[in-house]
N, C-alpha and C positions, 0 to 999 in steps of 0.2 A: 669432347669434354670429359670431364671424370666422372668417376661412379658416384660420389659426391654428391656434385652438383645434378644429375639426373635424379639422383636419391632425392632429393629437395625437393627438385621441381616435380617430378613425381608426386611428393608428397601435397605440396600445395594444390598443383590441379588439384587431387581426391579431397582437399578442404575447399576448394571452390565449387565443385560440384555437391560436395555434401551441405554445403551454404545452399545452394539455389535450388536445393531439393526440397518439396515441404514436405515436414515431418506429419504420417498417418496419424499420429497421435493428436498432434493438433489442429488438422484441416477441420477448417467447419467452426473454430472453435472462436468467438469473438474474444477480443482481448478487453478487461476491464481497468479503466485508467480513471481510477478514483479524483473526486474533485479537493479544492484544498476546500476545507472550514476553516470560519471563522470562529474557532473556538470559545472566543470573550463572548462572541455574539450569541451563538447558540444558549452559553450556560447562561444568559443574562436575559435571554429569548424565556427558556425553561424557568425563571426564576429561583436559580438555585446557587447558592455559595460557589466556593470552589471545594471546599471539603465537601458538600454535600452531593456535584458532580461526581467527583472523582469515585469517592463511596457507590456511588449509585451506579457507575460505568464501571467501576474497576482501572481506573487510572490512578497513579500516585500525584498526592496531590503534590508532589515539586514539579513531576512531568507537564502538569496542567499549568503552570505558574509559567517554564519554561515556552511552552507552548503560546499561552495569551502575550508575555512578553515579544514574543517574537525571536527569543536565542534560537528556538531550536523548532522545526516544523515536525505535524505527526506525520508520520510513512506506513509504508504494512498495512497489518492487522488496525493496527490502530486507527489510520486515515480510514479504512473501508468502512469502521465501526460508529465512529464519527457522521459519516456520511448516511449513514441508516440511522443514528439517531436521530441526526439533523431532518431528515426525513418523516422518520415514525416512532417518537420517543416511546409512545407507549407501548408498540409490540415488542422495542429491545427489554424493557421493564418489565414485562411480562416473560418474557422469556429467559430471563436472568431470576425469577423467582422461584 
């Protein structure tokens, strides 16, 4: 065969073996796989507007609008943040002061 194609396959085995290697860095490490909120429910849980959420967490209130709608879902930082307040509004409240 050519130099080529061993040059490839070469290369693949070394990303298959690099695939089923676990990386030192993250052995041990649980992964966290944030839940969805229900946004509407939460701010209407907390008794509070949506400007008065959004003010209060740091979201804009179009993001929150898009969010209760359902256009658009939160991901990231956001979903994590959501989920801890959904959890424990008052330590985020406090710790945002």
């Amino acid at each position: 065969m050519s130099n080529a194609f061993d040059s490839i396959k070469q290369g693949l085995n070394e990303a298959l073996v690099h695939a089923k290697t676990k990386d030192s860095k993250t052995a041990g490490v649980k992964l966290y796989r944030p839940q969805a909120v229900d946004v509407s429910g939460l701010r209407e849980r907390l008794s509070l507007t949506q400007e008065q959420f959004a003010a209060r967490f740091g979201f804009s209130v179009a993001t929150l609008r898009h969010w209760e709608r359902g256009d658009r879902s939160p991901s990231g930082a956001s979903l994590v943040l959501l989920n801890v307040i959904d959890r424990n509004p008052t330590a985020v409240l406090q710790a945002l002061q």
